[in-house]
C-alpha positions in Angstrom: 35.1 -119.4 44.4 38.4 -117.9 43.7 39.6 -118.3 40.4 43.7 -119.1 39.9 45.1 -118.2 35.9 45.9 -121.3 34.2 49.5 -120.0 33.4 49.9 -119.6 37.0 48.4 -122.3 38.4 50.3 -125.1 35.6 53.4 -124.0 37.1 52.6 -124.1 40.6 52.8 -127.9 41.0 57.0 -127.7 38.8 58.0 -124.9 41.1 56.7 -126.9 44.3 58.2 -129.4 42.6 61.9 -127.6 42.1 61.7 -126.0 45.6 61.2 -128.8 47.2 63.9 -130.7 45.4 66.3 -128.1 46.1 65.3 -128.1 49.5 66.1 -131.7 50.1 69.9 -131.4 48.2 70.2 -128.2 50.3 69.3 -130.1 53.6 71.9 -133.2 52.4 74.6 -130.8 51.3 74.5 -129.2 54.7 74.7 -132.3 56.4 77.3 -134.1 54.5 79.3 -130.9 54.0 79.5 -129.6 58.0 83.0 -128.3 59.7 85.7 -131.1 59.4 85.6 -133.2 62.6 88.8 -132.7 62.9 88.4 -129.1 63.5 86.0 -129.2 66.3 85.7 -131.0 69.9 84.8 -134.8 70.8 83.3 -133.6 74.0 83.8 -131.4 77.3 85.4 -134.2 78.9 89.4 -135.7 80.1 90.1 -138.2 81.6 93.6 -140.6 82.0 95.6 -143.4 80.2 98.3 -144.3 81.4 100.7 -141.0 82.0 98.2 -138.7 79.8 95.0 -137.2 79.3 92.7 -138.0 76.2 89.4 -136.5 75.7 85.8 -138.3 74.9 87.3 -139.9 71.7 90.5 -141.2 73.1 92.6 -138.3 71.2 95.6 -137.4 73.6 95.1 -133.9 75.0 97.2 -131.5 77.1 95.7 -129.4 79.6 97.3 -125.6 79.1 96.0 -122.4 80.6 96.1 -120.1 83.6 95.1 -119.7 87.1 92.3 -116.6 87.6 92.8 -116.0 91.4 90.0 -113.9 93.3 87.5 -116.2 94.1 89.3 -118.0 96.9 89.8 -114.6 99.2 87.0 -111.6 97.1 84.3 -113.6 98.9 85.4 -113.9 102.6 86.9 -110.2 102.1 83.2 -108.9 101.7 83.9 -107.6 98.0 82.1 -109.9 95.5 82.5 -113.3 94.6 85.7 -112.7 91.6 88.0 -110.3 92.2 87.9 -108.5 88.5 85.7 -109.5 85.5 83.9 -113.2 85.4 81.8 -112.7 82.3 82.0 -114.3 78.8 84.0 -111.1 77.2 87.0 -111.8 80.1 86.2 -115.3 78.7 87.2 -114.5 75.5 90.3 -112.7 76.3 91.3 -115.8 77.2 90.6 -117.9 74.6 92.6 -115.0 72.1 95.7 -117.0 73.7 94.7 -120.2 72.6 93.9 -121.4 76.6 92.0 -124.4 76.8 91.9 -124.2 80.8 91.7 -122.2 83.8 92.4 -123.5 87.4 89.9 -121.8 89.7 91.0 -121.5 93.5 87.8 -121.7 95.9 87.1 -120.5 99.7 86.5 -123.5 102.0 83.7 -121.3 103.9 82.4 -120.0 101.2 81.3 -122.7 99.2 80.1 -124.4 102.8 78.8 -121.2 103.7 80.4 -121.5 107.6 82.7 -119.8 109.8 81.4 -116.3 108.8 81.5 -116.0 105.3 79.0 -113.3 103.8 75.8 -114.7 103.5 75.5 -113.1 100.4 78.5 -114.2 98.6 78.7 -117.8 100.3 76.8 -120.8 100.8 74.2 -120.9 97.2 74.8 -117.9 96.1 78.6 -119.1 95.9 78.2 -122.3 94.7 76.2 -121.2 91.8 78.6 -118.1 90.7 81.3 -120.8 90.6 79.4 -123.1 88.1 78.0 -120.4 86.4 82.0 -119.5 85.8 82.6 -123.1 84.6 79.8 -123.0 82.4 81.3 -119.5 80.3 84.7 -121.7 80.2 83.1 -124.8 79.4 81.1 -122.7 76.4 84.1 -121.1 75.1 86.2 -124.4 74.9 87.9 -124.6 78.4 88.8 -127.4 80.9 88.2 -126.3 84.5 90.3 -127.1 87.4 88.7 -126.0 90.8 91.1 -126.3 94.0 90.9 -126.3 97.5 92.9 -122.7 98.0 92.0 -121.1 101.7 90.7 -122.9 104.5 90.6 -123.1 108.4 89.6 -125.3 111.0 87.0 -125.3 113.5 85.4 -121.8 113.7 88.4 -120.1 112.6 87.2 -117.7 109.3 89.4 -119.3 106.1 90.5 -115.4 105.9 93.3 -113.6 104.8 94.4 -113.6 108.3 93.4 -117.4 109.0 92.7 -119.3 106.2 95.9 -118.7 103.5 98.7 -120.4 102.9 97.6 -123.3 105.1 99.6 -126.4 105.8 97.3 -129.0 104.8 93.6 -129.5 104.4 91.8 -129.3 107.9 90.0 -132.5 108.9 87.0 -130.4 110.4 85.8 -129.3 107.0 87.9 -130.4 103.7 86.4 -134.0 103.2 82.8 -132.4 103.4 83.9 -129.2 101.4 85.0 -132.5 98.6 82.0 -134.3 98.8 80.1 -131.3 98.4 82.0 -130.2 95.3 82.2 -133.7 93.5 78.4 -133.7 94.1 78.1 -130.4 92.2 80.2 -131.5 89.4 80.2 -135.3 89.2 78.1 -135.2 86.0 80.4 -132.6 84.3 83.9 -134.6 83.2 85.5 -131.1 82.0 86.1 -130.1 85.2 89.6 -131.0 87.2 89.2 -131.8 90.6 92.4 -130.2 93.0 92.3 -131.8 96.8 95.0 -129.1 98.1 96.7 -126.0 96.7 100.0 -126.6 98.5 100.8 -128.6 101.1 104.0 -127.8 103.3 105.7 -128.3 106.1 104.5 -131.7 106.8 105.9 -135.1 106.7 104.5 -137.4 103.5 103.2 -139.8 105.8 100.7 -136.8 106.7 100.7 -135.9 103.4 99.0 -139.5 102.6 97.2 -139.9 105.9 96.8 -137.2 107.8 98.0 -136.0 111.1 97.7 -133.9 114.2 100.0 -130.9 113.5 100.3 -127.2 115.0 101.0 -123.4 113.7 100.1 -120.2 114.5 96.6 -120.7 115.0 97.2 -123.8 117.5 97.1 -127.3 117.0 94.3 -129.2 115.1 93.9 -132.5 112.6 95.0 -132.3 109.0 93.5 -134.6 106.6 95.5 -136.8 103.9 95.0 -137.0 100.8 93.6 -140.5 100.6 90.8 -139.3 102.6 90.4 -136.3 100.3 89.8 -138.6 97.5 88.0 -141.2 99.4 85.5 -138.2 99.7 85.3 -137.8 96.3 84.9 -141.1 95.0 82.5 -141.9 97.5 80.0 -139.5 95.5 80.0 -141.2 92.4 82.2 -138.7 91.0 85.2 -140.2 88.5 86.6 -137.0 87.5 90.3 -136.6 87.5 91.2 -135.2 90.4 94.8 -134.2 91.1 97.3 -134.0 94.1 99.6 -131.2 94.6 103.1 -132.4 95.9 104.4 -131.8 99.4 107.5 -129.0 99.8 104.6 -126.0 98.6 103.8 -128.3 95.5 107.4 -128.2 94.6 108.7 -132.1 95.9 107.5 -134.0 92.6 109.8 -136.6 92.3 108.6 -138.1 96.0 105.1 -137.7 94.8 105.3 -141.2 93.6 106.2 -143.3 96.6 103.1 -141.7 98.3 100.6 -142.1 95.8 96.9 -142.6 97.2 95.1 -145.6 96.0 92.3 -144.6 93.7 90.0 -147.6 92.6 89.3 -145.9 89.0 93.0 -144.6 88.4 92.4 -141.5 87.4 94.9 -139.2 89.5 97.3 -136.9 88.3 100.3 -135.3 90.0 99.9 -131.6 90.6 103.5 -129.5 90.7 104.1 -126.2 91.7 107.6 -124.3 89.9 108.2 -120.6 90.2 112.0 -119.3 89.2 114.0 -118.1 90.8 113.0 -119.3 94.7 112.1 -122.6 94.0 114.7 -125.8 94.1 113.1 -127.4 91.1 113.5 -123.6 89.1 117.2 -124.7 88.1 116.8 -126.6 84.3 119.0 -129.0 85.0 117.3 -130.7 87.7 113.7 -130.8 85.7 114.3 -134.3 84.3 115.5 -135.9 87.6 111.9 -134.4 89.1 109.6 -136.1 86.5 110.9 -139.0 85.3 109.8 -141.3 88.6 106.1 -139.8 88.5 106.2 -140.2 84.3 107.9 -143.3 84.1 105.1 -144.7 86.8 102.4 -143.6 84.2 101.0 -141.3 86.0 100.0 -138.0 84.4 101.6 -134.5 85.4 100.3 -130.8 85.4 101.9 -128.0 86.2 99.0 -126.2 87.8 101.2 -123.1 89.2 104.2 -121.7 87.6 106.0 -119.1 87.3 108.9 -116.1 87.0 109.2 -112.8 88.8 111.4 -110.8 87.1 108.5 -109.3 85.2 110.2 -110.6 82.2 109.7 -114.6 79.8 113.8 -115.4 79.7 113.0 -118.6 82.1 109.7 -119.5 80.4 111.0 -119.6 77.2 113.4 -122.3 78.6 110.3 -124.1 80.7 107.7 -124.4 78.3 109.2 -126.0 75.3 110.4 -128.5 77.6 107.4 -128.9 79.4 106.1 -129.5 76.2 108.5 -132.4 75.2 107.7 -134.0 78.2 103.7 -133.6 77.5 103.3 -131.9 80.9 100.4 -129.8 81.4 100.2 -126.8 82.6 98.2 -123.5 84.2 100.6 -120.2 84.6 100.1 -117.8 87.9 97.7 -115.9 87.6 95.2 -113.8 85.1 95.5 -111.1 87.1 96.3 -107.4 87.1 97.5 -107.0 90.4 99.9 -103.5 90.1 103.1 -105.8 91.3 103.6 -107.9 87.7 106.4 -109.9 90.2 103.7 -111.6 92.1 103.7 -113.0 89.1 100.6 -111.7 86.9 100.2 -112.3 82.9 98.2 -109.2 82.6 97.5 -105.6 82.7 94.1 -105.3 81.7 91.4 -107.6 81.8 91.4 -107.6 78.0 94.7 -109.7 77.8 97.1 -107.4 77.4 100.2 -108.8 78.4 102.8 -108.9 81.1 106.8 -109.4 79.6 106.1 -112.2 81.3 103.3 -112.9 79.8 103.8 -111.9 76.4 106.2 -115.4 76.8 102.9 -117.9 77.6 100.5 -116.1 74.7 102.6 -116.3 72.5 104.0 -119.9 73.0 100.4 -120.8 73.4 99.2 -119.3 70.3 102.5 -120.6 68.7 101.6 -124.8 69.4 99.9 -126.9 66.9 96.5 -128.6 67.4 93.0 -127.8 68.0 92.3 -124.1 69.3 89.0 -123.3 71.7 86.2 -122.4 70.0 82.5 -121.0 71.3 79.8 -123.4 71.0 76.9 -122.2 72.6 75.7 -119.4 74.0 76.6 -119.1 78.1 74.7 -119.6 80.9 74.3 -117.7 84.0 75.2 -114.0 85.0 78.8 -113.2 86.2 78.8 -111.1 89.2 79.7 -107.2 88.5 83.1 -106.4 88.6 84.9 -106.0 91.6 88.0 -103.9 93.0 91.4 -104.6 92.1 92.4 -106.4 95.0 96.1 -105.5 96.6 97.6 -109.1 96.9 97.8 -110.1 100.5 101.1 -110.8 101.7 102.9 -114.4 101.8 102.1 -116.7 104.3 104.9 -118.7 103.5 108.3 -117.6 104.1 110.0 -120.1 102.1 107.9 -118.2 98.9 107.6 -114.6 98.1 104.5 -115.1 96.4 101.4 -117.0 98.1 100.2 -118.9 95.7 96.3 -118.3 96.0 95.0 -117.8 93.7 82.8 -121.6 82.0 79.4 -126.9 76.9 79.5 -128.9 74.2 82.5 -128.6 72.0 85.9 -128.1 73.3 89.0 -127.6 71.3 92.1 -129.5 72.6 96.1 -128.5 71.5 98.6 -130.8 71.5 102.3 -130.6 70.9 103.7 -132.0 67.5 101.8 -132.3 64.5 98.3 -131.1 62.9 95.6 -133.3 64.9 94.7 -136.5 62.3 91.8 -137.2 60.5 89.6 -140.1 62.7 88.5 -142.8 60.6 85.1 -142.9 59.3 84.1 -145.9 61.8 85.4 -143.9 65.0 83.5 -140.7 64.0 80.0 -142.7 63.7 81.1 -144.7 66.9 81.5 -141.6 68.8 78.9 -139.7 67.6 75.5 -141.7 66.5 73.0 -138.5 66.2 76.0 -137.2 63.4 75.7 -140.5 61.9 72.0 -140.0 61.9 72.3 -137.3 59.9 74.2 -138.3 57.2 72.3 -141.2 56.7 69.3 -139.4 56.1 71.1 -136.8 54.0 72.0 -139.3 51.9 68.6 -141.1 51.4 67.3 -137.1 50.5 70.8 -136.7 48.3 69.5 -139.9 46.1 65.8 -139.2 46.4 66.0 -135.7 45.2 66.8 -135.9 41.3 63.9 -138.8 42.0 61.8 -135.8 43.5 62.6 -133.3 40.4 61.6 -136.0 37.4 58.4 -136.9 39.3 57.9 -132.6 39.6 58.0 -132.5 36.0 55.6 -135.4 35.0 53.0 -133.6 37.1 53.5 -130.5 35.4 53.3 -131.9 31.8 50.5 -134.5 33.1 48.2 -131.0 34.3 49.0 -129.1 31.7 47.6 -131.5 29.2 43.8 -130.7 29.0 43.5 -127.2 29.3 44.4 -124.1 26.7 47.0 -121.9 27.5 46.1 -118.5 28.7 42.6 -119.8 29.5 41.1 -119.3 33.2 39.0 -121.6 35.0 37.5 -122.2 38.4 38.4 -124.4 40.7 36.2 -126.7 41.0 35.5 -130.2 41.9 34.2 -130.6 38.6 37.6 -129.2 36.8 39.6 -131.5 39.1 37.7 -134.5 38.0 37.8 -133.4 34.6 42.0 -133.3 34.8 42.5 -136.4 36.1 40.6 -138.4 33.6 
């Protein structure tokens, strides 16, 4: 039988005793006392009221960041999947610039894996790179837009040759490329769905509807938009999707007398402005183009823009007014191609700027509102690095550049002032496993100076009948003996 010193065993019961009441105001302090809730996300998720977006909790939002072009040409090209870095320290470069989204272009053939596209960096393999992406931006705070970017009809290969700077959607392949998308990410409201990158050279009607129409590669059937987003809905998905306007995403203001007929209204209008080629460039024409589509609640985002002198003078005009407006926006392109006029923001994949970049960091870094934060650790491997790609040429001549182009908490930014407090009755609403927690933080919080008295009775209680200093077994006999 092991024998225990008195001394030492009449304080073992007090410091159980104090431990464990210090344990229980630790637990309630740390409940009660966790990051403001203002400083941290009400979900991955957006979706529309009335000419905005507002996240899980109803708090107005703006959707602000950059397009990272490579994964709509690296694949059919036989390179990789991204063109450049995908993994979470690219991520983070990011996120230094206070972006809360990145619009992701995708390969038609790729993600169906069809017409010739590498086995290897198609079909699956594809698919699950791309969410894998989304998941590093979803974990690091960031909205994802994915797009329809390069496509083709038929058998044609949605190349570099075939598949870029295409009129419309093809009927052959875009509504089950959609349906095959808003399967993958119906259950994931932070990601943006894009029906068409930019749409030109067609009449609106087509725009809407569809229609037979001819180019260089012969004549074949382009799909509308409705049945785009027919496509989608008829999933189950209710993401936001949006629709770039006709004219090479430039015509915004005609946007509205076409709009598709969604049964869940949630459709924005995607616009495309690059200075100094295109009409809607010129400052004073900017309110004329947004106030039908505004005015008809219906939500705008910039998801390509632009300049290509290298330098910021026009985006320091642009922004702030985009801004006053509460348009959202994604700037061309996170990219270090060697020709900053394509445009790119960057010369290393690190973040360092553009001086035409310099202009977006800084404005982004400059607005109030929340700023993304990490909130769990990623998921999924990012392909290796690939080779600087040498952006193909314009298939448009109208447009020097071609425009091709990763959950949990997610901050959002918003123009104007510091984000309010939510009330007390919204936070619990919104959040029932929080509420949870400081209920029972505060049952421990009043139980614990309960748990510290009731520690010290015991001790003075055992301490009673025996001598200081002395040592005694045990026993069965002792234990009796100290409770009588």
């Amino acid at each position: 039988m092991r024998l225990i010193p008195s001394s030492r065993r009449s304080r073992l019961p007090g410091f159980i005793a104090l431990m464990g009441a210090s344990a229980l105001v630790g637990v309630a302090a740390a409940v009660c006392a966790g990051p403001p809730i203002s400083a941290q996300a009400a979900g991955l998720s957006v979706r529309i009221v009335g000419n905005h977006f507002v996240d899980g909790s109803g708090r107005t939002v703006r959707i602000l960041g950059v397009n990272r072009s490579g994964s709509e040409y690296a694949c059919m090209a036989n390179w990789a999947i991204f063109d450049g870095p995908s993994d979470t320290a690219s991520i983070g470069a990011m996120a230094s610039w206070n972006i809360d989204a990145v619009r992701v272009p995708l390969n038609e053939d790729c993600w169906l894996g069809i017409n010739g596209a590498p086995a290897a960096l198609s079909g699956a393999n594809y698919r699950n790179a791309i969410a894998g992406y989304v998941s590093r931006l979803h974990a690091a705070g960031m909205y994802a837009i994915v797009d329809l970017h390069w496509n083709a009809q038929g058998t044609l290969p949605a190349d570099g040759k075939t598949g870029q700077g295409r009129k419309m959607a093809d009927l052959d392949h875009a509504p089950a490329f959609w349906s095959s998308v808003a399967s993958f990410f119906k259950n994931d409201h932070g990601v943006v769905f894009d029906l068409f990158n930019e749409p030109h050279d067609i009449g609106w009607d087509c725009w809407l509807n569809g229609c037979t129409t001819s180019d260089g590669t012969g004549t074949w059937q382009a799909a509308g938009m409705q049945t785009l987003l027919n496509a989608v809905r008829a999933t189950g998905a209710t993401n936001v999707v949006t629709l770039s306007a006709n004219g090479w995403g430039g015509d915004i203001p005609q946007w509205i007398n076409y709009r598709p007929h969604d049964p869940i209204g949630q459709i924005a209008a995607g616009w495309h402005v690059y200075y100094p080629e295109t009409w809607w460039s010129e400052p004073s024409r900017w309110n004329a183009g947004v106030s039908p589509v505004l005015g008809a609640q219906v939500p705008i985002v910039v998801t390509e823009f632009g300049e290509h002198d290298c330098a910021g003078g026009w985006m320091n005009q642009f922004l702030p007014w985009a801004d006053q407006h509460g348009l959202s926006y994604t700037a061309w392109t996170w990219d270090t191609w060697p020709n900053c006029a394509n445009p790119v923001l960057i010369t290393k994949y690190d973040g360092t700027p553009t001086g035409y970049g310099i202009s977006l960091r800084d404005h982004l870094r400059g607005l109030a509102g929340f700023k993304p934060i990490a909130s769990q650790a990623s998921s999924g491997r990012g392909p290796a690095g690939a080779v600087t790609a040498t952006r193909p040429p314009a298939a448009a001549p109208t447009s020097p550049r071609h425009p091709a182009a990763s959950a949990a908490a997610i901050a959002h930014r918003r123009a104007g002032a510091a984000v309010p407090l939510p009330t007390p009755a919204s936070m619990l609403a919104t959040s029932p496993a929080r509420a949870a927690l400081i209920g029972l933080g505060s049952i421990l919080l009043v139980a614990a100076p309960l748990g510290l008295a009731a520690g010290l009775w015991l001790l003075r209680r055992r301490r009673r009948p025996l001598s200081a200093g002395a040592d005694v077994p045990v026993s069965a006999e002792a234990a009796e003996h100290s409770r009588t």
